[in-house]
py3Dmol code that shows the C-alpha trace and the ligand (Angstrom):
import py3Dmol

protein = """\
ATOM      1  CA  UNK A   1       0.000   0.000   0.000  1.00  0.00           C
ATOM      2  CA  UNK A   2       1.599   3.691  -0.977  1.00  0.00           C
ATOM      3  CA  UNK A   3       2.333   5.689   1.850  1.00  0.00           C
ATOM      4  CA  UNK A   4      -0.535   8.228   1.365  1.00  0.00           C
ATOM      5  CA  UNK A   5      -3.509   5.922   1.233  1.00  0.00           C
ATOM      6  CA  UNK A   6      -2.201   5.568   5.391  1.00  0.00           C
ATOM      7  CA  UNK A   7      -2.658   8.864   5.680  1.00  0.00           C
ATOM      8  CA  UNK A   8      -5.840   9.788   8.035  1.00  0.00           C
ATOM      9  CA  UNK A   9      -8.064  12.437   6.460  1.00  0.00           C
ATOM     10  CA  UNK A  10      -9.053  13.245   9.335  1.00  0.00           C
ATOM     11  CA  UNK A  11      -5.559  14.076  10.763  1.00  0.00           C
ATOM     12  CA  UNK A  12      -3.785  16.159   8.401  1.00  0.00           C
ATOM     13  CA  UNK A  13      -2.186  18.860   9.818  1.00  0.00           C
ATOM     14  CA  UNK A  14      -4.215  22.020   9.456  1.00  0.00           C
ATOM     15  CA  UNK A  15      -0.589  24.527   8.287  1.00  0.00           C
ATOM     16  CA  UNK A  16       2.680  23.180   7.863  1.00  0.00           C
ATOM     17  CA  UNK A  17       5.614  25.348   7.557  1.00  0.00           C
ATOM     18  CA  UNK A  18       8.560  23.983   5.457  1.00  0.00           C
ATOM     19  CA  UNK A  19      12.423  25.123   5.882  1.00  0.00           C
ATOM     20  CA  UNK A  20      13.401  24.597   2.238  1.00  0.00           C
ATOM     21  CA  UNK A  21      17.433  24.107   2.840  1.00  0.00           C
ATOM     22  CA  UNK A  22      19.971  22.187   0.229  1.00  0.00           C
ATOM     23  CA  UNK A  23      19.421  23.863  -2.722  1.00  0.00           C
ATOM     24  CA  UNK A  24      23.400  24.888  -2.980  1.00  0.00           C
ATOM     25  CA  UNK A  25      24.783  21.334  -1.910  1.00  0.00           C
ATOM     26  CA  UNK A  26      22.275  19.381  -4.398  1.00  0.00           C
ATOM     27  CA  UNK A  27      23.807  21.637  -7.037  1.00  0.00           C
ATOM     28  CA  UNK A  28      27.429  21.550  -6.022  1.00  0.00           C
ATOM     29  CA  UNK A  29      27.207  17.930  -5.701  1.00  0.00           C
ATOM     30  CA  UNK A  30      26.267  17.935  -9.601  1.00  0.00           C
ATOM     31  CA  UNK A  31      29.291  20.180  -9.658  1.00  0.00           C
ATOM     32  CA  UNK A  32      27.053  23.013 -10.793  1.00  0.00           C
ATOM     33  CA  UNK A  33      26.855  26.531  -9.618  1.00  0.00           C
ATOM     34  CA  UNK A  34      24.107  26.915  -6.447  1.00  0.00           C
ATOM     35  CA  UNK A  35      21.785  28.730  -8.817  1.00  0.00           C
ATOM     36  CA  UNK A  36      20.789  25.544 -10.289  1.00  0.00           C
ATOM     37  CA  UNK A  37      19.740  23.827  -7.302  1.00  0.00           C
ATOM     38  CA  UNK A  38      17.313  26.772  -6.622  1.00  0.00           C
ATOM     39  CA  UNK A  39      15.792  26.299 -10.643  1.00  0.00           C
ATOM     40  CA  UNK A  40      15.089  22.833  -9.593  1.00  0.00           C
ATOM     41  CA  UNK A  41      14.001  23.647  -6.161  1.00  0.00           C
ATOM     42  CA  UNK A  42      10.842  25.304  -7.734  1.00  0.00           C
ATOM     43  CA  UNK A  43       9.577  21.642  -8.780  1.00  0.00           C
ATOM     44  CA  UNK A  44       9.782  21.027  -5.399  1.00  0.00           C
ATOM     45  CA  UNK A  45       7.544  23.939  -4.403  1.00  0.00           C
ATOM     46  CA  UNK A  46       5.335  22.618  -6.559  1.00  0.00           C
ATOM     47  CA  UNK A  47       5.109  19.154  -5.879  1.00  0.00           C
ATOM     48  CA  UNK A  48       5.095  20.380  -1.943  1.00  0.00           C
ATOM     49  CA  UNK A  49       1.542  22.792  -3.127  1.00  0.00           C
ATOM     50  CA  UNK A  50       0.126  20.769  -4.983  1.00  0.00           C
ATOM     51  CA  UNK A  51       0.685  17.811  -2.439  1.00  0.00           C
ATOM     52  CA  UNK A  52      -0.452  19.551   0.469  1.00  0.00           C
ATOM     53  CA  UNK A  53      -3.482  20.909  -1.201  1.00  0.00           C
ATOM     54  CA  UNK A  54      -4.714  17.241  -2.581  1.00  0.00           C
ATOM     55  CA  UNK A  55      -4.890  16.253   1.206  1.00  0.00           C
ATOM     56  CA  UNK A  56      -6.619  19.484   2.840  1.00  0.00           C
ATOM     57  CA  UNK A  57      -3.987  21.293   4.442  1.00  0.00           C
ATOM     58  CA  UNK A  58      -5.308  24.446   4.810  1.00  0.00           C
ATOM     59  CA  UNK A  59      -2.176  26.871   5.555  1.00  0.00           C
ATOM     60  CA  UNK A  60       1.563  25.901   4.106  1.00  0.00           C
ATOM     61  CA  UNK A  61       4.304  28.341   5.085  1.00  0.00           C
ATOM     62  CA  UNK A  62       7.120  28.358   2.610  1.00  0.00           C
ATOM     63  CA  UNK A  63      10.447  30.010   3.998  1.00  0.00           C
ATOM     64  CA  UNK A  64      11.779  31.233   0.511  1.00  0.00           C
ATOM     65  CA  UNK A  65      14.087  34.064   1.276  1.00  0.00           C
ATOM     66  CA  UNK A  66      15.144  35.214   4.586  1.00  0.00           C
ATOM     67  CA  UNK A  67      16.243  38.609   6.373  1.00  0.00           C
ATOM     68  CA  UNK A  68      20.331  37.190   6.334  1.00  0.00           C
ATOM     69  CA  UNK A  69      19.562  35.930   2.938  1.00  0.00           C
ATOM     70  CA  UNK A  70      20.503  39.475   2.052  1.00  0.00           C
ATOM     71  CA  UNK A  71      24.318  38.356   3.265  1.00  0.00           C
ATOM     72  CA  UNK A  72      24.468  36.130   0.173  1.00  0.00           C
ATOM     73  CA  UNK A  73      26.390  36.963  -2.897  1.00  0.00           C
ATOM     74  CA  UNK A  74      24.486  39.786  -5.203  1.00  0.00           C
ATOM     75  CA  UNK A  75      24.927  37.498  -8.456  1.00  0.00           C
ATOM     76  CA  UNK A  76      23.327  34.847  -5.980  1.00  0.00           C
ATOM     77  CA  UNK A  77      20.355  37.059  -4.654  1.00  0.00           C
ATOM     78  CA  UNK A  78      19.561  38.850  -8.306  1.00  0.00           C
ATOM     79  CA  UNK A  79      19.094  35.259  -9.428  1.00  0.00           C
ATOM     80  CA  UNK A  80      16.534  34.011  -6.741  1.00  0.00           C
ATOM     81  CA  UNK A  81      14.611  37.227  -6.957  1.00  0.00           C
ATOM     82  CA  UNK A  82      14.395  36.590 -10.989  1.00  0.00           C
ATOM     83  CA  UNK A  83      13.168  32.897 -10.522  1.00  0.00           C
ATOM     84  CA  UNK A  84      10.723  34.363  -7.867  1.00  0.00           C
ATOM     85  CA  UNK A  85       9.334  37.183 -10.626  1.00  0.00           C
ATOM     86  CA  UNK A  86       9.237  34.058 -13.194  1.00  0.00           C
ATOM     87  CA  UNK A  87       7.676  31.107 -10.789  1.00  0.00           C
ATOM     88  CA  UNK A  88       4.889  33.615  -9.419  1.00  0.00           C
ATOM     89  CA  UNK A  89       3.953  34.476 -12.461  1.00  0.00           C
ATOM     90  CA  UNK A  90       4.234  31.158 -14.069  1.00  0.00           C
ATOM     91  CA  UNK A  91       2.290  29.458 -11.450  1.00  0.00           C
ATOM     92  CA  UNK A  92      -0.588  32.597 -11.169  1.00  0.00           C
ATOM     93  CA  UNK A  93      -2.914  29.748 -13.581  1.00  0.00           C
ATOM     94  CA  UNK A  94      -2.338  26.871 -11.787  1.00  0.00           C
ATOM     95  CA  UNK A  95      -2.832  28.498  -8.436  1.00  0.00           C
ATOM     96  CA  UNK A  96      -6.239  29.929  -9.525  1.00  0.00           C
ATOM     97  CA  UNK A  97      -7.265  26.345 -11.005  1.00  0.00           C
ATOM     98  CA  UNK A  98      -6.598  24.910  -7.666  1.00  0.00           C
ATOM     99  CA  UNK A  99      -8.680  27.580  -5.663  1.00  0.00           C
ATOM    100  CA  UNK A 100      -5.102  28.770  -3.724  1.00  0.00           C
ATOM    101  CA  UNK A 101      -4.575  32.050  -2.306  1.00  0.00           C
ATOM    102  CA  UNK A 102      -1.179  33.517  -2.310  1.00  0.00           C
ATOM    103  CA  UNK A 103       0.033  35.486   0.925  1.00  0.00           C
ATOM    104  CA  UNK A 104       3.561  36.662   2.100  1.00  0.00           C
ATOM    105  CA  UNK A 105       4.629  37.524   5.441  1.00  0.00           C
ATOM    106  CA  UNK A 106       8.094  39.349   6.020  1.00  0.00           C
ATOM    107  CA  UNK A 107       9.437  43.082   4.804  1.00  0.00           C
ATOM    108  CA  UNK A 108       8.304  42.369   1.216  1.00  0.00           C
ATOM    109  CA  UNK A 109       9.261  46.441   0.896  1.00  0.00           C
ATOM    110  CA  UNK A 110      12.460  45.394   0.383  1.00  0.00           C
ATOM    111  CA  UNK A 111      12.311  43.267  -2.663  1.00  0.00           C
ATOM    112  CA  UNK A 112      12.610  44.775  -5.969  1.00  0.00           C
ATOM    113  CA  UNK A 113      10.055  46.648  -7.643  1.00  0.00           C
ATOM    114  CA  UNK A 114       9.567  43.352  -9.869  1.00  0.00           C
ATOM    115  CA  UNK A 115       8.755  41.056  -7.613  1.00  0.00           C
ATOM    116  CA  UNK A 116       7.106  43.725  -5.369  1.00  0.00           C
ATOM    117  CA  UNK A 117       4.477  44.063  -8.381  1.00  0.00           C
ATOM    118  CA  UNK A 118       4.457  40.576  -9.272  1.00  0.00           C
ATOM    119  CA  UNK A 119       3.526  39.278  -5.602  1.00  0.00           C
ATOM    120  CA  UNK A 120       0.872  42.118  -5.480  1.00  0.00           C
ATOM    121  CA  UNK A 121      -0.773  41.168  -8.539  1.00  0.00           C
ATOM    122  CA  UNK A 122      -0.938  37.717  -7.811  1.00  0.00           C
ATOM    123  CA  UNK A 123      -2.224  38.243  -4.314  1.00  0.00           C
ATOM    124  CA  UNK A 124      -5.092  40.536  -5.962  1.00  0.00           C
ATOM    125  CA  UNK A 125      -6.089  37.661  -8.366  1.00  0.00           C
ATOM    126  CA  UNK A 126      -6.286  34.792  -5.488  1.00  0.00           C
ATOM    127  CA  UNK A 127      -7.236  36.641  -2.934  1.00  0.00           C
ATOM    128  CA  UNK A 128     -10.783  35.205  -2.858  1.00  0.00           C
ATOM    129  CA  UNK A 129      -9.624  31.293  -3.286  1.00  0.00           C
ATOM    130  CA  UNK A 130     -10.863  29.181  -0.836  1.00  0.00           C
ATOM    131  CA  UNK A 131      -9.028  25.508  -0.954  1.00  0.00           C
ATOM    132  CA  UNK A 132      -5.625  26.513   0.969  1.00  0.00           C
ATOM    133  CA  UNK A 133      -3.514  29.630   1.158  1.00  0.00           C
ATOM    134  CA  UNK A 134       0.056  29.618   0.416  1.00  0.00           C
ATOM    135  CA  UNK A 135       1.871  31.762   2.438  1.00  0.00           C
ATOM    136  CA  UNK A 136       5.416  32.599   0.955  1.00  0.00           C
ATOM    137  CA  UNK A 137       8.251  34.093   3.959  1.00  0.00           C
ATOM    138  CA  UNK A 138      10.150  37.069   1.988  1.00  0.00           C
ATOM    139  CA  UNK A 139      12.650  38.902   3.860  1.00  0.00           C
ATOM    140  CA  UNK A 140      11.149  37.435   6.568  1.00  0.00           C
ATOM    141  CA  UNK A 141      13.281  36.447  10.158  1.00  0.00           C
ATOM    142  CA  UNK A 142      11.092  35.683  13.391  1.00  0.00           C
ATOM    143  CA  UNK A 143      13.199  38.080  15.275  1.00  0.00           C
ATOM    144  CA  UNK A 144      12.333  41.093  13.107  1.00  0.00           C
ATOM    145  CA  UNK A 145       8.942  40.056  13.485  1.00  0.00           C
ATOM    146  CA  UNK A 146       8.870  40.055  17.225  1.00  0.00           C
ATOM    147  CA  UNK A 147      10.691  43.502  17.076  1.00  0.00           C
ATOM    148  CA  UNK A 148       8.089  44.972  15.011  1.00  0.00           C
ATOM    149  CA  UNK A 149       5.484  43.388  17.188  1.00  0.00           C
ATOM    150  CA  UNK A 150       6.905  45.295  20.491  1.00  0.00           C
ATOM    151  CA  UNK A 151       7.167  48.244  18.532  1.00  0.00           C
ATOM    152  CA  UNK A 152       3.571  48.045  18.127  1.00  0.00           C
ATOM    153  CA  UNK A 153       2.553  47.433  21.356  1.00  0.00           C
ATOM    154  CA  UNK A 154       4.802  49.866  22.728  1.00  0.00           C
ATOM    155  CA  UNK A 155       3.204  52.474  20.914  1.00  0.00           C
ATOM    156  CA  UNK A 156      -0.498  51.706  21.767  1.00  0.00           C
ATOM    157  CA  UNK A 157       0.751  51.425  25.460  1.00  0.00           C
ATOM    158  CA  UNK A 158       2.253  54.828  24.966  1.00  0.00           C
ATOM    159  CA  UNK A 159      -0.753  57.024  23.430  1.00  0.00           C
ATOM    160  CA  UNK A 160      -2.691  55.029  26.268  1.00  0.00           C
ATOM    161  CA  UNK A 161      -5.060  52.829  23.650  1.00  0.00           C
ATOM    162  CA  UNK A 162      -4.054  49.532  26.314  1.00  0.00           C
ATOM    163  CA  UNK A 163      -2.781  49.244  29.572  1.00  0.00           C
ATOM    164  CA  UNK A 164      -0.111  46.319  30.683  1.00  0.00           C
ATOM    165  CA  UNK A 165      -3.093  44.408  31.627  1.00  0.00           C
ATOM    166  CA  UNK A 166      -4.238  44.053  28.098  1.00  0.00           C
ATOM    167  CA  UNK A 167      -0.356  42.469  26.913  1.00  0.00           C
ATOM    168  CA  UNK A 168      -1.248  38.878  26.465  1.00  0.00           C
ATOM    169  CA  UNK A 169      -0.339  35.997  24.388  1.00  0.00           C
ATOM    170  CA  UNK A 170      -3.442  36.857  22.533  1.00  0.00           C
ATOM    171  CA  UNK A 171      -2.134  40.768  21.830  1.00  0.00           C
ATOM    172  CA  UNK A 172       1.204  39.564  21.077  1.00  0.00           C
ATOM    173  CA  UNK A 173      -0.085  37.048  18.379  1.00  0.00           C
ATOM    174  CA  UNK A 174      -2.684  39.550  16.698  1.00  0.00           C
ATOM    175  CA  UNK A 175       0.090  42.120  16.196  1.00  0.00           C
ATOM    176  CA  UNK A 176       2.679  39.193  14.415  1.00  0.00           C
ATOM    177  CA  UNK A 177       2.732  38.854  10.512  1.00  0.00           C
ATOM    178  CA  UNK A 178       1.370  35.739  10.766  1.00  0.00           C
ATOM    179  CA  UNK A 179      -1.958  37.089  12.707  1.00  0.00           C
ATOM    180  CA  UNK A 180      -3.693  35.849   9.844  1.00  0.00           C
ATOM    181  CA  UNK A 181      -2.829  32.254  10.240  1.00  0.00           C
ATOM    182  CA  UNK A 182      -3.643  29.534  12.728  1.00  0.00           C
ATOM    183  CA  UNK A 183       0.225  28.283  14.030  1.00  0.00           C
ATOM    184  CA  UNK A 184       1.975  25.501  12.254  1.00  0.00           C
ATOM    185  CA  UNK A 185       0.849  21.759  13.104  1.00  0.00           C
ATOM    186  CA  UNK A 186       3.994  20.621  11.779  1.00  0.00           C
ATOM    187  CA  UNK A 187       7.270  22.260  10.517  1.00  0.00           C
ATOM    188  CA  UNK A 188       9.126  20.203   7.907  1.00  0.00           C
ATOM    189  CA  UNK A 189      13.008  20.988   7.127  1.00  0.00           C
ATOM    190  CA  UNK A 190      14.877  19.162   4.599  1.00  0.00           C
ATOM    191  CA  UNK A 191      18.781  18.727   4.215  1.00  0.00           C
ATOM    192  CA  UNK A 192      19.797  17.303   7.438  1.00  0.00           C
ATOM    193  CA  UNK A 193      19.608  20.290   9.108  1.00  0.00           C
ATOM    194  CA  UNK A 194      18.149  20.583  12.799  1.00  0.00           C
ATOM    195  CA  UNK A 195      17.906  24.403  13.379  1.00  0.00           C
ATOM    196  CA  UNK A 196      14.590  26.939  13.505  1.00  0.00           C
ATOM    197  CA  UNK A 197      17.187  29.393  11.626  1.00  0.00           C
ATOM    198  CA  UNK A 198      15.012  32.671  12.780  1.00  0.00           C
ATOM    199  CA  UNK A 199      11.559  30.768  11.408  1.00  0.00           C
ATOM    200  CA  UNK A 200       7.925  31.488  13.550  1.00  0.00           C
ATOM    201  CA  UNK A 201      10.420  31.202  16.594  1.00  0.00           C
ATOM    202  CA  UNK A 202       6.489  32.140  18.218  1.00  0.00           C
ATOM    203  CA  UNK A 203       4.569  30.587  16.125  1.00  0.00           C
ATOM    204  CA  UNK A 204       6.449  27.154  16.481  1.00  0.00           C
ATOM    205  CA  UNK A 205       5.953  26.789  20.184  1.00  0.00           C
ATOM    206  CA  UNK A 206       4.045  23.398  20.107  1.00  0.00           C
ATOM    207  CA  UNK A 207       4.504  22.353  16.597  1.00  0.00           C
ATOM    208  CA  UNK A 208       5.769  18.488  15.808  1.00  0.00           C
ATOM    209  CA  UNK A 209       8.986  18.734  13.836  1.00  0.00           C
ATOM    210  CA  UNK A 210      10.128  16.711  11.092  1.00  0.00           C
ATOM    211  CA  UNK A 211      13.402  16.746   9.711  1.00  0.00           C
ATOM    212  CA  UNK A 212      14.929  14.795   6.538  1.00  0.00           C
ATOM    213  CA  UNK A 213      18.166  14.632   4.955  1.00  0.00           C
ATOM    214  CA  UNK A 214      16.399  14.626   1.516  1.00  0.00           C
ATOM    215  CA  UNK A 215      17.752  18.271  -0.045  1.00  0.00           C
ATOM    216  CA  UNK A 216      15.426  20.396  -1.292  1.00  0.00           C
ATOM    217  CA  UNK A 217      15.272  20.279  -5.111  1.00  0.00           C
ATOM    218  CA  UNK A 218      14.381  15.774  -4.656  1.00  0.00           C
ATOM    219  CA  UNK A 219      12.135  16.292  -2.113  1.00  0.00           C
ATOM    220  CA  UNK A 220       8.637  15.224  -3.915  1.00  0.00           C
ATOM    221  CA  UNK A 221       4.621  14.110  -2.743  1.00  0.00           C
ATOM    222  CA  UNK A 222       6.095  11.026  -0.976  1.00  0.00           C
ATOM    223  CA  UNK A 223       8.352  12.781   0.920  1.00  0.00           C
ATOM    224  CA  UNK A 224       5.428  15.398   1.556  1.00  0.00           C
ATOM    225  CA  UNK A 225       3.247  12.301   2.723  1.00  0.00           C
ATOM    226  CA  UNK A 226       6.413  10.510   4.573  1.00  0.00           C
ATOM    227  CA  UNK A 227       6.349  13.691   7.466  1.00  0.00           C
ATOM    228  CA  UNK A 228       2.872  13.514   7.938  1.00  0.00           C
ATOM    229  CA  UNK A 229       2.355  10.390   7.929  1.00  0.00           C
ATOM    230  CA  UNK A 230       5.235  10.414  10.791  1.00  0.00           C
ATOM    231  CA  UNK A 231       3.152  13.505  12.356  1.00  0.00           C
ATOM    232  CA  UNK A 232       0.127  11.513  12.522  1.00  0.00           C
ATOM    233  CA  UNK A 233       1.936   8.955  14.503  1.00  0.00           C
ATOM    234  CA  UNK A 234       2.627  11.644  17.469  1.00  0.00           C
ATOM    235  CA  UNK A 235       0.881  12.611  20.572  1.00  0.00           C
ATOM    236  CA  UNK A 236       0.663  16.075  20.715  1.00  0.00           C
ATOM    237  CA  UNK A 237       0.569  16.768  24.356  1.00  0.00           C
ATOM    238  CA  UNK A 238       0.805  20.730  24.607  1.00  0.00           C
ATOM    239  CA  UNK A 239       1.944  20.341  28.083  1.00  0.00           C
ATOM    240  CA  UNK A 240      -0.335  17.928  29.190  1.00  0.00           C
ATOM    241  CA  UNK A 241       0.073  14.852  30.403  1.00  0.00           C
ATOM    242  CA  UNK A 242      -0.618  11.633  27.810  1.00  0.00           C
ATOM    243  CA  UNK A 243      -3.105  10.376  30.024  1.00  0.00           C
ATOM    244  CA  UNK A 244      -4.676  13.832  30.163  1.00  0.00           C
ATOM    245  CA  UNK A 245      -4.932  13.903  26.390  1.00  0.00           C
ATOM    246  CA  UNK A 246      -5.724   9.897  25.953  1.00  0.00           C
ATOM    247  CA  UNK A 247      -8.744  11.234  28.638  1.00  0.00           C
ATOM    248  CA  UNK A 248      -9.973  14.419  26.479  1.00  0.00           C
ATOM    249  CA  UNK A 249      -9.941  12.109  23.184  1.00  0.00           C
ATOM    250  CA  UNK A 250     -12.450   9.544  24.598  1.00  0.00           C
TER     251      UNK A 250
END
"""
ligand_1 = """\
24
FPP
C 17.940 27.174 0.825
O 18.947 26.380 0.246
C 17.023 27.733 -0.188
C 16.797 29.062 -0.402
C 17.448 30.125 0.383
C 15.909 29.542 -1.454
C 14.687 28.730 -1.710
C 13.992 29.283 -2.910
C 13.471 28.556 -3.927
C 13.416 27.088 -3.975
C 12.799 29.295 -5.046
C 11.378 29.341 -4.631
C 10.509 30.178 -5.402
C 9.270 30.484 -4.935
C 8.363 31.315 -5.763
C 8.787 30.083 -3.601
P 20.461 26.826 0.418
O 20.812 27.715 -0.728
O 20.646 27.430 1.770
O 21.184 25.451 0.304
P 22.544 25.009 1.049
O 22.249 24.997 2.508
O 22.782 23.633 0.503
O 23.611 25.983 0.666
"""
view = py3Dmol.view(width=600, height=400)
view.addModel(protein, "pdb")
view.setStyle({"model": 0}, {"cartoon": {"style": "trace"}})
view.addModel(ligand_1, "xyz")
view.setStyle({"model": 1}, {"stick": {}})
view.zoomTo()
view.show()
């Protein structure tokens, strides 16, 4: 039997954040520059969409390009901003065939105009879709995020529109990028790799993680179906006791 037809329906994770990481060693180990690897990492966007939609996840997170990002070599970071101008609008069709809405969270201000207009137009054009929104991290790093949050706060405490009373979890969450989005379920990062690298460091607080040494440009459906079928076979506690939760499940 193929791995998905295990999958529970009933169980798939509601948003799933992805870390796509190995892009530059799949293409150095071809002995090609680290440009390729991102080309064919855009297959793997694809299969991860299209994959995640088929099943009913409702929110997937893609970390595409983050704040230190900006650290990498310009020939480097003109090339990734291209393929984002060209997959965006490539995929504009298929993402309106499959009832997807496009969303980004980070400081998209700083992209070029390009991609700036590109993103806007396809958010415009999906924005009523329905089936799953795909949430793409630009510029993005948790910690900016957080900054930005207390900046907010800070200001409504100042001109007196909330007292320290009214600083919750709740407040903090509704003044994120993400407030838009339910947290992950699950948080997926490929490579090998076992860091957060400056991704939802809020939002991730009692998310199951799954990591693989698949690199990003292989990693297809299977793989997609491998992590949750592994998610389904956690107990998610959130700081309860497993008898607690075995309890609230009967
Ligand atoms: C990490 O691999 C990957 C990135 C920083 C870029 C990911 C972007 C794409 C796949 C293009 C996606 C396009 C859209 C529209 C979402 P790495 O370069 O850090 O790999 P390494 O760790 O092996 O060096």
């Amino acid at each position: 039997m193929s791995l998905v037809n295990t999958i529970d329906r009933n169980n798939v994770p509601q948003h799933i954040a992805v870390i796509m990481d190995g892009n530059g060693r799949w293409a150095k180990q071809q002995g090609k520059f680290r440009v390729f690897g991102h080309k064919h990492g855009v297959k793997s966007v694809r299969e991860v969409t299209e994959g995640a939609a088929e099943l009913g996840v409702k929110y997937l997170t893609l970390y595409a390009f983050s704040t230190e990002n900006w650290n990498r070599p310009k020939l480097e970071i003109d090339a990734l901003m291209t393929l984002m101008v060209k997959t965006i609008k490539s995929e504009t069709d298929t993402l309106m065939k499959n009832n997807i809405r496009l969303s980004t969270i980070g400081q998209t201000e700083n992209l070029p105009n390009d991609c700036k207009e590109e993103l806007k137009q396809a958010m415009e054009l999906t924005k009523d879709n329905t089936h799953m929104t795909l949430i793409l991290a630009l510029s993005y790093s948790s910690k900016w995020d957080i900054v930005d949050s207390v900046k907010k706060i800070a200001t409504q405490y100042k001109s007196g529109d909330i007292n320290l009373e009214d600083i919750n979890e709740e407040l903090i969450s509704n003044t994120l990028a993400t407030k838009h989005f339910p947290d992950p379920d699950l948080m997926i990062r490929t490579s090998g790799e076992q860091r957060i690298s400056n991704y939802l460091l809020w939002e991730l607080a009692y998310s199951e993680f799954y990591f693989t040494d698949v690199l990003w440009p292989d990693f297809r459906k299977e793989h997609l179906h491998a992590a949750i079928a592994n998610y389904q076979q956690r107990e998610r506690r959130f700081g309860k006791t497993g008898e607690q939760v075995a309890k609230n499940k009967s």
